[in-house]
C-alpha positions, 0 to 999 in steps of 0.5 A, spaced: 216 196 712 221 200 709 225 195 704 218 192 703 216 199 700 222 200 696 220 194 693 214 196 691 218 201 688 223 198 685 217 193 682 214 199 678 220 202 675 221 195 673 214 196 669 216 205 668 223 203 663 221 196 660 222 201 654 227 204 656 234 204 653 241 203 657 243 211 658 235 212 659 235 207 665 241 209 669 239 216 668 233 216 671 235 211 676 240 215 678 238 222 677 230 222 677 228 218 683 235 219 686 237 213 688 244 212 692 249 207 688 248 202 695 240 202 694 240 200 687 247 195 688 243 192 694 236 191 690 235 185 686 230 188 682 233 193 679 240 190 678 236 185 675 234 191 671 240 194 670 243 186 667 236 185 661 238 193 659 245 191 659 244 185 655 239 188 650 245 194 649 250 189 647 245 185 643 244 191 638 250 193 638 255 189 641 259 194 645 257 199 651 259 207 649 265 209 653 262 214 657 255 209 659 261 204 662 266 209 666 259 213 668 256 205 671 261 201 670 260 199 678 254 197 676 255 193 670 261 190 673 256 187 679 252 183 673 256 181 669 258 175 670 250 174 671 250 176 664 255 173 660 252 167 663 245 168 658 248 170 653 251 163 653 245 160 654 242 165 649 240 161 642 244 167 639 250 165 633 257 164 635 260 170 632 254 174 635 255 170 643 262 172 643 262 179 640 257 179 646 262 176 651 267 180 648 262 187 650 261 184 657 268 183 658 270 190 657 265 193 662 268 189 667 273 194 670 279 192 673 279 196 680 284 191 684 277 188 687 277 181 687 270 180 685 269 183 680 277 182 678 275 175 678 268 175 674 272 178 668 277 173 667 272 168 667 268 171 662 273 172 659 275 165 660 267 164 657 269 168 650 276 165 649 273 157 650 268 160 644 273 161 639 275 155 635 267 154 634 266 161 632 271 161 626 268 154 624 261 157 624 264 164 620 268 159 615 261 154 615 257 160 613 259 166 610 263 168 603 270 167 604 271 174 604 266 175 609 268 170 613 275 173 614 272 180 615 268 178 621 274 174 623 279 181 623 273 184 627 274 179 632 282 178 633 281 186 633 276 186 639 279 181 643 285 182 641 286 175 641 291 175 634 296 170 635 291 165 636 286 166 631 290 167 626 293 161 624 286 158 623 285 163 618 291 164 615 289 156 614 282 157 610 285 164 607 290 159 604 286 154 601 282 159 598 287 162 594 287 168 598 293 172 601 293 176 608 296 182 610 296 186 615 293 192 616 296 199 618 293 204 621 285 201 618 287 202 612 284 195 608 284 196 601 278 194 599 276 198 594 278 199 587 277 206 586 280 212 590 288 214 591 290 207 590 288 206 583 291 213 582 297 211 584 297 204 580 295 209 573 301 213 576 306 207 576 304 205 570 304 211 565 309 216 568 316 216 570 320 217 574 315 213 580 316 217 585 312 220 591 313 227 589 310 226 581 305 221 584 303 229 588 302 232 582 299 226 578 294 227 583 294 235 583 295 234 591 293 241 595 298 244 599 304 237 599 309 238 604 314 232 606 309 228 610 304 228 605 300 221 605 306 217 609 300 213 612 297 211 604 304 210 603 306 206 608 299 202 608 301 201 600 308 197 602 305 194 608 301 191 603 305 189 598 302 194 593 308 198 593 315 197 593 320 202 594 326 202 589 333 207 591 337 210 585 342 213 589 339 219 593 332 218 590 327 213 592 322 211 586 316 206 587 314 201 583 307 196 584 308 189 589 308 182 589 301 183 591 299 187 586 296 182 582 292 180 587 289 185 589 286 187 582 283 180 582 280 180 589 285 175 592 288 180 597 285 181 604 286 185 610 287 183 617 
């Protein structure tokens, strides 16, 4: 009689949060009508529940907000692996079916549990087997740009780098497109800011050195580590190069430079 009437209930909560996001279905799961972690963990219903809101909120938005996965996270490891496996079925694109496994993947915590330890790796094992074919969709279907874009995305989620970036360095090559790495997000990808500053001032002012570049600009309040990150992107990029003429360093602009002007040079 009392798992019947908790089934009941379970059923019309079911209906209650159909439209309902994620954080509003734990929250009232949990608080509202109190139930216990045990009581929602031994209900198929509303694991069930918990898994279509999991899936929706990964669907919109390819992760799960870090306070809703160490709030739940027991609850979203128990039905990950049920997930991971829809998404799998799911008529969704590669790119979109492995940002998605990558999401489920990182609500799966480790606790040193050999169940839930387990569904991790194997969804895991589910995003990497997608690999190959996602950079092939991306390479098939976007702009090169585009393509290389979403592929950084991807190595940065999962960081699965080194296996990801020899297809593109491959498909960067053939399109006459040159790589660098990004240092500290800093991509470059506009024309305009600090970094067409800098090249106006490598051009027409001597001597080039950072602090003339300081009062090219007008900089409030320069002090010695003053844009050091801009600078250190500028040269991990190639944009730059460092000139030492006895005790002073001078810059003048890099190999890359003229890539970057013509929309040939790609942060990944």
């Amino acid at each position: 009689m009392e798992s019947t009437r908790h089934e009941v209930l379970a059923d019309k909560l079911n209906q209650e949060l159909a439209g309902a996001d994620l954080e509003r279905t734990m929250d009232e799961l949990t608080t509202l009508y109190a139930y216990s972690e045990d009581e929602i963990l031994e209900s198929p219903v509303l694991m069930n529940l918990v898994k279509n809101k999991m899936l929706k909120e990964i669907k919109d938005k390819h992760y799960i907000s870090r306070e809703l996965k160490e709030k739940y996270e027991k609850y979203f490891g128990a039905v990950g692996l049920g997930a991971a496996k829809e998404i799998i079925q799911s008529g969704a694109n590669p790119y979109s079916k492995f940002l998605q496994l990558d999401a489920v993947k990182e609500t799966i915590p480790y606790r040193f549990v050999p169940a839930m330890d387990t569904n991790r790796d194997m969804v895991e094992e589910m995003r990497d087997g997608m690999l190959f074919d996602t950079l092939k969709y991306l390479f098939g279907n976007f702009s090169v740009r585009d393509a290389l874009k979403r592929a950084s995305i991807m190595a940065d989620r999962s960081r699965k780098y080194d296996e990801i970036y020899p297809y593109v360095k491959e498909f960067a090559q053939k399109h006459g497109i040159i790589l660098f790495h990004k240092y500290k997000g800093i991509t470059f990808a506009k024309k305009d800011g600090m970094m067409r500053s800098l090249v106006d001032y490598l051009k027409d002012v001597e001597p080039k050195t950072k602090e003339g570049f300081l009062d090219y600009i007008d900089s409030v309040g320069r002090g010695p580590g003053q844009h050091t990150t801009f600078f250190s992107a500028a040269k991990s990029a190639g944009l730059i190069v460092p000139v030492r003429n006895g005790r002073q360093i001078t810059y003048q602009l890099g190999p890359n430079y003229e890539a970057w002007e013509n929309d040939k040079l790609v942060a990944f």
